[in-house]
C-alpha positions in Angstrom: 104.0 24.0 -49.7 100.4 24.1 -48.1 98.2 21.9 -49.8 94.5 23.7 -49.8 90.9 21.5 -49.6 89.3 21.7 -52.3 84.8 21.4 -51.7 82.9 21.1 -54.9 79.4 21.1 -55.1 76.5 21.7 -57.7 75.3 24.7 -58.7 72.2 25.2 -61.0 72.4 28.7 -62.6 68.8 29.7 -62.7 67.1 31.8 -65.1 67.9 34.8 -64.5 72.1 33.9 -65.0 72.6 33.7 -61.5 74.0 31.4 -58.6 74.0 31.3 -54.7 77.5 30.9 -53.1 76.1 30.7 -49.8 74.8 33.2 -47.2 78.8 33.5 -45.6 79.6 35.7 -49.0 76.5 37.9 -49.1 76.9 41.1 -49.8 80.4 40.8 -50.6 82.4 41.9 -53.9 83.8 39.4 -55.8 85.8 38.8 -59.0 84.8 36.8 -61.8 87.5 36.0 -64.3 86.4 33.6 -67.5 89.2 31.2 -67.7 87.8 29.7 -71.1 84.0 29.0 -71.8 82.4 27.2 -69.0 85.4 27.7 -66.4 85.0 30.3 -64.2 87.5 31.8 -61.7 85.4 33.6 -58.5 87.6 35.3 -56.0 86.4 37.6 -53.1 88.3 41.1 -53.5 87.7 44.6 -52.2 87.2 47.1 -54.8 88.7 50.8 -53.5 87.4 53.8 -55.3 89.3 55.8 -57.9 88.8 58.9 -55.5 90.6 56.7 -52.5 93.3 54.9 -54.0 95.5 57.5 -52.6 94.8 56.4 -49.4 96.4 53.3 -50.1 99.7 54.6 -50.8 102.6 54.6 -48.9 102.7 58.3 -48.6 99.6 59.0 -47.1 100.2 56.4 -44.3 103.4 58.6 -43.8 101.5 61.6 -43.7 98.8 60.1 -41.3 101.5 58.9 -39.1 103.3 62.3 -39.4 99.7 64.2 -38.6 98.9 61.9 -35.7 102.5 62.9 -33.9 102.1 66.5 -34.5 98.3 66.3 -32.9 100.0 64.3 -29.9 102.6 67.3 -29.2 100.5 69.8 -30.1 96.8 69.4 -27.6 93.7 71.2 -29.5 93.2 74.7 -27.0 90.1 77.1 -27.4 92.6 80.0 -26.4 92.5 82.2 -29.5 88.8 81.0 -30.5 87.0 84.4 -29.9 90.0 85.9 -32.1 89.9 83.3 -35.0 85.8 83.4 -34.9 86.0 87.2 -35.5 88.4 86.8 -38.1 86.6 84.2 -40.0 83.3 86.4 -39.4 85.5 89.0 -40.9 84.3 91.3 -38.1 87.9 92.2 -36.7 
């Protein structure tokens, strides 16, 4: 079992309900959980959107991995360009 340092130092919360954890965490997300009333838990995290969750999942690293092969076999070629141009125009 690792045994992790604790630091402590002193806060002062200022008016406006807020504290400085130090320039190192700026900008970063972090979770606050209320333990019980004046004990506070505050844990860097990183939040991932709703919309890109997915991304996350086992599945679409298969599918990324699966898409990545097939671009590796199969090189991008301009040879049927003029075609698919007039067919997206709808000019053919």
């Amino acid at each position: 079992m690792v045994a992790l340092a604790t630091q402590a130092s002193v806060k002062v919360i200022g008016a406006n309900g807020q504290i400085s954890l130090g320039k190192q965490f700026a900008g970063r997300q972090v979770l606050v959980e209320e333990k019980e009333p004046g004990v506070w838990l505050v844990r860097t995290a990183t939040v991932v959107p709703d919309n890109e969750r997915w991304l996350h999942q086992a599945q679409a690293g298969t599918d990324l991995q699966n898409a990545l092969t097939w671009s590796q076999t199969n090189p991008p070629a301009d040879a049927d360009a003029d075609a698919l141009l007039e067919r997206l125009n709808g000019t053919d």
